[in-house]
N, C-alpha and C positions, 0 to 999 in steps of 0.2 A: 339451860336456864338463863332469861335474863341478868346480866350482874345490876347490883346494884352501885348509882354512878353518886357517889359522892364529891363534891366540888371542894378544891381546897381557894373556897369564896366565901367573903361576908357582906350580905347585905345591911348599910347602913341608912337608918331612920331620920327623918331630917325631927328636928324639934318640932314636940308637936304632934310626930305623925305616930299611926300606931293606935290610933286612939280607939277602934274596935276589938284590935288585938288584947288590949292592955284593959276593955272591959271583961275578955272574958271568950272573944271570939279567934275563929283561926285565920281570919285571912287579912292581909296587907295589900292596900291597892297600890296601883302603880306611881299614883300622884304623892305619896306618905315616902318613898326611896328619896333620900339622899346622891346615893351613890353605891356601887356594886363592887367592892376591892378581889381582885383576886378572877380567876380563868374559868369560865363555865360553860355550860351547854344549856338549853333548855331544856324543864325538863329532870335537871340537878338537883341533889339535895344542897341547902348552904347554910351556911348560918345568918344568924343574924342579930346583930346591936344596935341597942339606942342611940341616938345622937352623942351620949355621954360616955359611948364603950359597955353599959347595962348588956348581958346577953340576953336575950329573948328569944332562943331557942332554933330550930332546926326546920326548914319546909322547902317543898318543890319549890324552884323559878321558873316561870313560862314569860318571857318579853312578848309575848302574841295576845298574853291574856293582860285584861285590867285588873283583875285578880291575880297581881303579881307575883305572890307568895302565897303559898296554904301551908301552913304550919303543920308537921307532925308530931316534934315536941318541945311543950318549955324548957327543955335541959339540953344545954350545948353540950353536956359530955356524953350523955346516952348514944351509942355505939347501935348505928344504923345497921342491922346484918339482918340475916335470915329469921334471927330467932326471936330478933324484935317484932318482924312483922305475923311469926307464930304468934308470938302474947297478942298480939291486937287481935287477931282473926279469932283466937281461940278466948280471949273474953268474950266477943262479939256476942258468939256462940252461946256460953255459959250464961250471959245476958237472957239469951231469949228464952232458954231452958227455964231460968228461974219465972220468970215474965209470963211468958204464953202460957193458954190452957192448952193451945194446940199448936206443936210444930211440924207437925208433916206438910204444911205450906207456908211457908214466913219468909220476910224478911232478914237475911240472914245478915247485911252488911249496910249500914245507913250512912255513907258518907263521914260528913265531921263529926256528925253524931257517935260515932261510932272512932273517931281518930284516925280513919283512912279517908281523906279530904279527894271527891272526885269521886267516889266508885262504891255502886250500887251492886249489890245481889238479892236475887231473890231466888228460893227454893220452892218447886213444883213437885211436891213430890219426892220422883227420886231423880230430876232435873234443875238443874242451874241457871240462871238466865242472869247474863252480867253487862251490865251498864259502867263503859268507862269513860267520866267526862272533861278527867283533868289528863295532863300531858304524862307527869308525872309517874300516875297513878297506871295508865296504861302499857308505860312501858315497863313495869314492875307485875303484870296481872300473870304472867307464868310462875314467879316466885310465890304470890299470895296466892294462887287456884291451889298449887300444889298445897301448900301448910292448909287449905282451907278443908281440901279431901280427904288431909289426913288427919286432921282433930276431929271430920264430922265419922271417919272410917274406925274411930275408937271408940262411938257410940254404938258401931254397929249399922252405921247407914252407907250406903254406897251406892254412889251420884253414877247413870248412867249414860249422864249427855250433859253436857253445857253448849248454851246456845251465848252470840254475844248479840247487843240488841244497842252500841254506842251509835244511835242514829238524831239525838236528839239537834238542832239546832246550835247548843249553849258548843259543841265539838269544834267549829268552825270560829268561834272564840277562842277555842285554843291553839289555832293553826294546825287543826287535825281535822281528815276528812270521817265525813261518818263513814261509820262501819257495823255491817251485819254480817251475821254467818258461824255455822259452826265453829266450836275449839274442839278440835277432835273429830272424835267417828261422827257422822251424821247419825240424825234417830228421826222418828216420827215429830212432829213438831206441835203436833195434837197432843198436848200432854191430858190427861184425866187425873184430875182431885177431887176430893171432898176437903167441906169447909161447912162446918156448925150443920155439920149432916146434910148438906147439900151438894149435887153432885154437878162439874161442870166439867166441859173441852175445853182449855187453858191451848191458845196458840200463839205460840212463844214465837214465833217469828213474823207475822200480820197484826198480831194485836197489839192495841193501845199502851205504850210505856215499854214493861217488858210480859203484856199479855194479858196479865187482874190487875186488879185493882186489891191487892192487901188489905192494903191503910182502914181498909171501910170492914173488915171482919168484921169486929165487935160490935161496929152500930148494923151492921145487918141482921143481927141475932138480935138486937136491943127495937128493930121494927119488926120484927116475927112477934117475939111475946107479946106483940099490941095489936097483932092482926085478925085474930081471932074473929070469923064471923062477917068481915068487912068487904065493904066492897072499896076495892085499892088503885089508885090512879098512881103509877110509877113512871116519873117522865125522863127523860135523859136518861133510859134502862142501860145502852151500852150492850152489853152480852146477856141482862137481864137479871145482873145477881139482887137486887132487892125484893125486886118481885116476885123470886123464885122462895126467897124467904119466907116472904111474904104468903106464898102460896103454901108452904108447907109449913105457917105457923097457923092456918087454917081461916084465910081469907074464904071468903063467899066467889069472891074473883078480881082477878087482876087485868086492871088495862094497864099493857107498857108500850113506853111510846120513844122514838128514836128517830133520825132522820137521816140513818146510816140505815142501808138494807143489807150490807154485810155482816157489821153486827148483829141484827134483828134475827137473819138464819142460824147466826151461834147461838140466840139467844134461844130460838125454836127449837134446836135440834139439845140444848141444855134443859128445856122442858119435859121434853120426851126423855129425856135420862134420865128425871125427875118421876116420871108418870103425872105430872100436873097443868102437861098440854091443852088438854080442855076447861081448865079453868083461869088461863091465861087469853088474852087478844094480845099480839103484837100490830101496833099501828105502826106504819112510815109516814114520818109527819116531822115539822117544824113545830116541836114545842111550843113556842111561842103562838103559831096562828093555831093549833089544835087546841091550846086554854081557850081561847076567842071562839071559836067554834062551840066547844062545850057548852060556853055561857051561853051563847045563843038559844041552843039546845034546852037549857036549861036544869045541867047535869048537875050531878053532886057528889062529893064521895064521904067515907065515916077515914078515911087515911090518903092519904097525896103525900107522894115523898118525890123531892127534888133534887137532884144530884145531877149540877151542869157541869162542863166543863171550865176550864179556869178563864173567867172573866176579861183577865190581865193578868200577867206575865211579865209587868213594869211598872213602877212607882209612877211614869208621868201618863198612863191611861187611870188611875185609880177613880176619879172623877167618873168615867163614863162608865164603870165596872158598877160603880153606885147607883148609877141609874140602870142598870141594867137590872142587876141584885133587889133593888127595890120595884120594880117592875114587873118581874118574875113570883116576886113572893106577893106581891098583891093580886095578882092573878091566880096564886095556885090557890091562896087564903080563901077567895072568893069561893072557889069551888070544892070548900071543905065543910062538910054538913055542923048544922051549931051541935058545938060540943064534939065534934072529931078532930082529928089530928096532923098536924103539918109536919113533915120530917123534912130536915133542911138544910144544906150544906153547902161553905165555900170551899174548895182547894188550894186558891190565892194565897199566897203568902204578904199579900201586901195587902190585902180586904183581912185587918187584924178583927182579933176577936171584940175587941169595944166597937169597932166602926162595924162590924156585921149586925152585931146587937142592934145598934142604933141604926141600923137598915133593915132589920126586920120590924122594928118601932115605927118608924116609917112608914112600912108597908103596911101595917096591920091599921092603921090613921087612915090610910088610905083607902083599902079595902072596907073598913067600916067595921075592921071587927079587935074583939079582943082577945089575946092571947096570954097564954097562963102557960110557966114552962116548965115541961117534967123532965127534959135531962139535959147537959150542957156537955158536949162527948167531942173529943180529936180524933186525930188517928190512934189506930190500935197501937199497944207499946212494945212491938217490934221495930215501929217506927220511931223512937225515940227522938223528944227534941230538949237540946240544951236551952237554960232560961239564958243565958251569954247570946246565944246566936238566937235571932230572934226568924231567921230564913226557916229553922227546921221546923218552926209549929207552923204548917199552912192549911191543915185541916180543920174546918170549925164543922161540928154537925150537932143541930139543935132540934128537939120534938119538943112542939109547941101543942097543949091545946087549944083550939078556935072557937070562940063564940060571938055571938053578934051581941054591938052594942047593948040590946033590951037585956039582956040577960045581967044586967051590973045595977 
């Protein structure tokens, strides 16, 4: 088992800095250091003080990352060991038990949300799939899998694979290469779940992130109760999960549209596991010129749900993600019969919930139509986000209904 490396180092704050830490959040940039006393490694736990000697608590150092500290706790005396990182894992846990209606698929482990800073899990099932994006936190993931198998093995559950899926981009900021591939025996990598009675092939080592998409459970159950009867345009389907909802909340029919033809076959072969292949169309198509098409056509639907991928992924594209976002939703509005329904979402954490509002306002001025809203919904609360860090709420998903101007 990894040890765990404690540094006999303190990091000090210059006056001044800190000042996210000291709203409420976990991380310390590089430019906020004063100075680093004391023998470390990347990587370390250390401590750390204000300008004035104040302690502020205990977190990983990575010099590779701009995110030079992630805090693990405000108490310099809490005693970093094994059993510390059991309470974290095994709140986690207790968390979603109380939270979720359903945990045979969740998110088990949210980052800072969660107070392990870097590193995601999600549970498939009776599969694991673990995202590690801080330095930190990666070289600690044998100490935490263990305590993590053994608080979920006192419910009675027992993980038969973990997959690790640390491939994202943000790795190479930490001066770590990515990394895929088993922890342990190899398994099928086609994992099968259910989710709000839907059934899907989860591929934990090709698919997107670490294979679903979680976050969106609850609002996929929340577009089924409104499907009833509809004919459903679901654009950026991915693997297909709203449209499937869709389909078995008793849509008249679903077009889902994508411009991945890998996804599209998952999405087909998640139909047929469904039985509601023939009331689905999978198109391979650019979202974008397929709206322009339709209009042409002069199509329409009674529900349109949009779920793109994330805009922007940086504070200084946010600009062009607005024009993109209002662009999109004027398009899809257009093609929403009067009196039918827009379902619609950013995953940006930097597209906040006021500036998405005020981009759907936009759009609907644009489009020519008005919009009346029945539900204002985030991520499911697996995925928990603190009101301090404003990085964890990046899911906004809105159902709008649509009518045209004459109607007011």
């Amino acid at each position: 088992m990894a040890a765990i490396s404690i540094a006999s180092a303190t990091a000090i704050l210059k006056k001044g800095g800190g000042r996210y830490l000291k709203a409420g959040g976990a991380w310390i940039y590089d430019n906020e250091i004063e100075t680093v006393n004391g023998e470390f490694e990347d990587g370390d736990i250390i401590s750390v003080e204000d300008f004035d000697g104040f302690p502020m608590g205990q977190g990983f150092i990575n010099r590779h990352s701009r995110i030079r500290i992630r805090m693990l706790t405000r108490d310099r005396e809490t005693t970093i060991d094994e059993a510390f990182f059991e309470g974290r894992v095994r709140d986690a846990w207790n968390y979603r038990k109380r939270v979720m209606p359903d945990i045979s698929s969740c998110r088990l482990i949210f980052s800072e949300a969660d107070r392990l800073p870097g590193l995601v899990v999600d549970k498939y099932e009776d599969v694991l799939v673990v995202e590690a994006d801080a330095l930190g936190i990666k070289r600690l993931l044998p100490v935490i899998l263990l305590k993590l198998l053994t608080v979920l093995k006192e419910d009675g559950i027992f993980i038969r694979g973990i997959y690790e899926r640390s491939d994202a981009p943000v790795v190479k900021k930490e001066g770590m290469e990515p990394h895929t591939g088993f922890i342990g025996e190899p398994f099928d990598t086609q994992v099968p779940i259910t989710e709000n009675g839907v059934k899907y092939l989860v591929d934990v080592a090709e698919g997107q992130k670490t294979g679903f998409f979680l976050d969106q459970k609850l609002n996929r159950a929340a577009v089924a109760r409104l499907a009833k009867g509809a004919e459903v345009l679901d654009c950026f389907t991915h693997t297909g999960s709203f449209g499937l909802n869709a389909a078995l909340g008793g849509a008249a029919h679903v077009t889902s549209v994508d411009i991945s033809e890998k996804a599209l076959a998952q999405a087909r072969r998640n139909a047929a596991l469904n039985g509601v292949a023939d009331r689905i169309d999978y198109v391979e198509a650019d979202v974008m010129d397929y709206l322009t098409a339709l209009q042409a056509e002069g199509k329409s639907y009674d529900l349109v749900i949009l779920d793109p991928p994330a805009f922007t992924k940086s504070r200084d594209a946010i600009k062009a993600a607005v024009k993109g976002y209002r662009h999109l939703n004027t398009e899809g509005m257009k093609l929403v019969k009067d009196g039918g329904i827009l379902a619609t979402c950013s995953c940006s954490h930097f597209m906040n919930p006021g500036l998405f509002t005020k981009t759907l306002k936009e759009a609907a001025h644009a489009a020519g139509r008005r919009i009346r809203q029945i539900e204002f919904r985030t991520q499911a609360p697996d995925h928990p986000f603190l009101w301090a860090a404003d990085e964890s709420l990046y899911l906004k998903f809105l159902i709008l209904e649509v009518r045209s101007w004459k109607d007011y």
